[in-house]
C-alpha positions in Angstrom: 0.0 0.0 0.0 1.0 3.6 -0.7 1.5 6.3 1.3 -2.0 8.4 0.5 -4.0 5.3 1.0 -2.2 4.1 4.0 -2.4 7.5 5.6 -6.4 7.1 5.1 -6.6 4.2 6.9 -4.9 4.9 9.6 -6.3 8.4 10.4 -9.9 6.7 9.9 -9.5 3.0 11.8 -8.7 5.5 14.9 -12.3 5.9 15.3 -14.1 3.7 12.7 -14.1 0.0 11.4 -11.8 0.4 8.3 -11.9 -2.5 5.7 -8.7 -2.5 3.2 -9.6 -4.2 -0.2 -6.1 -4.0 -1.9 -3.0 -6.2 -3.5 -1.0 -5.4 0.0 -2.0 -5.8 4.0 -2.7 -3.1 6.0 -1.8 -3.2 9.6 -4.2 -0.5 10.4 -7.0 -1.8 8.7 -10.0 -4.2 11.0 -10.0 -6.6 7.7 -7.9 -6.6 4.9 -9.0 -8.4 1.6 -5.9 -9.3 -0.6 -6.8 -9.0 -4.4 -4.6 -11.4 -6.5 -2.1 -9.8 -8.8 -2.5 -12.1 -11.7 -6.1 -12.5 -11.5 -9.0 -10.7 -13.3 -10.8 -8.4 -11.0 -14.1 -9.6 -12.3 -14.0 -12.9 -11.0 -12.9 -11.8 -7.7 -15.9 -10.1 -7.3 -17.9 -12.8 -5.2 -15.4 -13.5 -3.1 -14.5 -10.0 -2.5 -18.6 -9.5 -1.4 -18.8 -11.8 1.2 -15.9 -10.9 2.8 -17.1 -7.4 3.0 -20.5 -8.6 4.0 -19.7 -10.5 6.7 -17.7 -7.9 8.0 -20.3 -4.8 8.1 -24.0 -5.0 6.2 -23.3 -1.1 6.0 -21.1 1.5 5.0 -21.1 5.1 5.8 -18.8 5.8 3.5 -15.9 4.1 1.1 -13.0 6.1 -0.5 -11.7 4.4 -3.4 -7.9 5.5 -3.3 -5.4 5.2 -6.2 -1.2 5.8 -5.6 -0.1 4.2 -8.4 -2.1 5.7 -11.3 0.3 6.3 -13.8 -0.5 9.5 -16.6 1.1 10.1 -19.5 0.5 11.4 -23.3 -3.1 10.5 -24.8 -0.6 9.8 -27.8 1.2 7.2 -26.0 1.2 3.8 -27.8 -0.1 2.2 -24.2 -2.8 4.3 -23.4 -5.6 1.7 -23.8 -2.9 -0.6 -20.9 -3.2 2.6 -18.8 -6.8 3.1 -19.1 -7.8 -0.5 -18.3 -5.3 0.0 -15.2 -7.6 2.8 -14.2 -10.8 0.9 -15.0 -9.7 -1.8 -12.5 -8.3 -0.1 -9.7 -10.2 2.8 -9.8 -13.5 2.1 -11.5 -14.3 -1.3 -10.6 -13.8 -1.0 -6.6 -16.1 2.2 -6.8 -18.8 0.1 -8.6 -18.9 -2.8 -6.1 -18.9 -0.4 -3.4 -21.6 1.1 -4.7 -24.9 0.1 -3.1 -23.2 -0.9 0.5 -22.8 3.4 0.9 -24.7 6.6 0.6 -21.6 7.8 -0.3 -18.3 7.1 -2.4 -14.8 9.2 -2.9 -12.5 8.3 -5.8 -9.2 9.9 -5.0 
């Protein structure tokens, strides 16, 4: 984990229940959720929903946190790689999140 998002959940498990949904543990976190490197997102997504159900039925809020998005030229030969980085680490999380909050952050 990166400095922005670990920063995040260690400011915020001070006073709530923090789950970490991410490729790397969290010390700071109540649960962390490991996401595998190699795999699609997609089918991770079941798995990834129970775990977060059986920790808490409901969210207050979820802050979808990105430290390794990586910009460049729109005439870069790999700009479709960079966007479908995006769309999975960004995008995806946000959409699974999205009926366990009233409210979601992409930063």
């Amino acid at each position: 984990m990166k400095l922005l998002g670990n920063s995040i959940i260690s400011t915020f498990s001070e006073t709530w229940k923090v789950a970490n949904i991410d490729f790397e543990e969290n010390q700071n976190a109540h649960l962390n959720i490991l996401l595998k490197k190699n795999g699609e997102f997609i089918e991770q997504v079941d798995s990834i929903e129970k775990k977060v159900e059986s920790f808490s039925k409901r969210f207050d809020t979820i802050i979808c946190v990105n430290d390794n998005l990586k910009t460049g030229s729109i005439k870069s030969q790999d700009i479709f790689s960079q966007y479908k980085l995006i769309e999975e680490e960004q995008t995806f999380p946000a959409l699974l999140s999205k009926p366990k909050a009233p409210r979601i952050f992409l930063i």
